[in-house]
C-alpha positions as CSV (number, residue, x, y, z in Angstrom):
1,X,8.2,19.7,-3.7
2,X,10.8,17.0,-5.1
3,X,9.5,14.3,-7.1
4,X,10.5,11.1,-5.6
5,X,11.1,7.7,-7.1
6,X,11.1,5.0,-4.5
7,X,12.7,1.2,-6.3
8,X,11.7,-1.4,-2.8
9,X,10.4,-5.0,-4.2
10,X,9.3,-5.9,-0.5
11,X,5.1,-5.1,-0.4
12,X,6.2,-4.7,3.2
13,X,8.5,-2.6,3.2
14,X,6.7,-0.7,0.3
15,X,3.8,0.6,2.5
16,X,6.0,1.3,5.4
17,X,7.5,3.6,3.6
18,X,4.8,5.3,1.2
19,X,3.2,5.7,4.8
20,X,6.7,7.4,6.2
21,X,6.6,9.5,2.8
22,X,2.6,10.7,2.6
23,X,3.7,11.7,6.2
24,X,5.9,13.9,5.9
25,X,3.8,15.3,2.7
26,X,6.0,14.2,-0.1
27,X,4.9,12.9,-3.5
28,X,6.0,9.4,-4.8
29,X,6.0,6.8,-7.5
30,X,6.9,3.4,-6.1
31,X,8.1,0.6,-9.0
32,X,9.1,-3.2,-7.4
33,X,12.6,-3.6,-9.2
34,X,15.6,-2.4,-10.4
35,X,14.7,-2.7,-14.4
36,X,11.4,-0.5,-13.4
37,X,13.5,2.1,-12.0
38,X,15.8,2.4,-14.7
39,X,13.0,2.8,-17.5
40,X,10.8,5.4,-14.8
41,X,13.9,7.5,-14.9
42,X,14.3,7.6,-18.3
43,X,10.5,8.4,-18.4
44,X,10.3,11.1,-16.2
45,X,12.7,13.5,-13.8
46,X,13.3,12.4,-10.4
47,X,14.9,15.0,-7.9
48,X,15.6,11.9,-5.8
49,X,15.5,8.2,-6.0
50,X,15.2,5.6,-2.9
51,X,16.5,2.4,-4.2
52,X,16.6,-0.8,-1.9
53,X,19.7,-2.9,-3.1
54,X,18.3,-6.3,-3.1
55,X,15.6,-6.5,-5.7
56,X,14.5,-8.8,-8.7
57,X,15.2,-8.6,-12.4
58,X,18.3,-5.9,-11.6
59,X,19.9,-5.2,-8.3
60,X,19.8,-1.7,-7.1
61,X,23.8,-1.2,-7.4
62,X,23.2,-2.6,-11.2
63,X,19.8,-0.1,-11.5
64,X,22.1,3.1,-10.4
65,X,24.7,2.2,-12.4
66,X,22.7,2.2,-15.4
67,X,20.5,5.6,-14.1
68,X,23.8,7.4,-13.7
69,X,24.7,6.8,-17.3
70,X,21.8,8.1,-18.4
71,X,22.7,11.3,-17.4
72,X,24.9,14.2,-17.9
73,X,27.5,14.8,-15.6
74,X,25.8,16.7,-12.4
75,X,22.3,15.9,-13.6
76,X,21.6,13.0,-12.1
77,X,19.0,12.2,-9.5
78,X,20.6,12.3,-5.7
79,X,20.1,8.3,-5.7
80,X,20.0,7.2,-2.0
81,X,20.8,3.5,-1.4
82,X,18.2,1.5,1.1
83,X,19.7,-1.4,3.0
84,X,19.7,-3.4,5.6
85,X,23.4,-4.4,5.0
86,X,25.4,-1.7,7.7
87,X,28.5,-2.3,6.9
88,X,31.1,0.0,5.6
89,X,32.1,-2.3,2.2
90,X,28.2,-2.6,1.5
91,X,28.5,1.5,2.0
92,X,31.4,1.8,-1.0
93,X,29.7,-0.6,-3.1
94,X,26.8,1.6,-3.3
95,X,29.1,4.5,-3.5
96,X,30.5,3.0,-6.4
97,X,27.5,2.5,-8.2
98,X,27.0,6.2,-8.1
99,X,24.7,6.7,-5.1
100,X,25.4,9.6,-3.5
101,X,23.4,8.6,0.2
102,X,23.1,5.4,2.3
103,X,20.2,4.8,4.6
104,X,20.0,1.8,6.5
105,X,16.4,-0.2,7.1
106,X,14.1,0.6,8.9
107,X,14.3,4.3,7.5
108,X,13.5,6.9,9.8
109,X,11.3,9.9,9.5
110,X,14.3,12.6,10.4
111,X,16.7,10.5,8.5
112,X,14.9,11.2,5.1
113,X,13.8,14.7,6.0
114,X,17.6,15.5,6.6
115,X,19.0,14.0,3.9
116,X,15.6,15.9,1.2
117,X,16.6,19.2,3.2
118,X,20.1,19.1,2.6
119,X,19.9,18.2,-1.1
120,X,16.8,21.0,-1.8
121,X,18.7,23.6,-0.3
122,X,22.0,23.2,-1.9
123,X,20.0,23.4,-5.8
């Protein structure tokens, strides 16, 4: 079972998904900004990290940024950008910040499954 970190600051948005995740029987920690994610990475391991890009205190392109360099090269946690910017720019920006996946809101069920599958089976 991957340990998940999920960084949304929206309380909204924050049960939809933790209700999406308990679904499809995964364990979670959910923090509500960027600067929360960055210390609960450096706290514990995360297989993967769900980090909405718009948040308080740190952005989620600033948080990954900083989680990447915490890390070894090819240890990091597969970080998977949450947005409900589309576009392809917004997609290289979080690219560039060292996320390796891009999920626009609303996140769907088969959409995380997928992308946990294809991560878990390739370690």
């Amino acid at each position: 079972m991957p340990n998940i970190l999920i960084a949304e600051d929206s309380e909204i948005n924050q049960k939809l998904i933790a209700h999406l995740f308990h679904r499809m029987g995964y364990q979670f920690t959910i923090v509500d900004d960027g600067a929360k994610a960055v210390a609960a990475a450096r706290e514990a391991k995360y297989d993967f990290i769900f980090m909405d890009i718009l948040m308080p205190v740190k952005t989620g392109l600033q948080a990954a940024k900083e989680i990447v360099a915490q890390y070894p090269s090819g240890t990091c946690p597969i970080i998977v950008a949450l947005t409900a910017n589309s576009e392809e720019a917004d997609r290289q920006d979080c690219i560039e910040a060292g996320m390796q996946e891009f999920l626009t809101k609303p996140i769907q069920m088969s959409d995380v499954k997928c992308l946990i599958d294809k991560y878990s089976k390739s370690n």
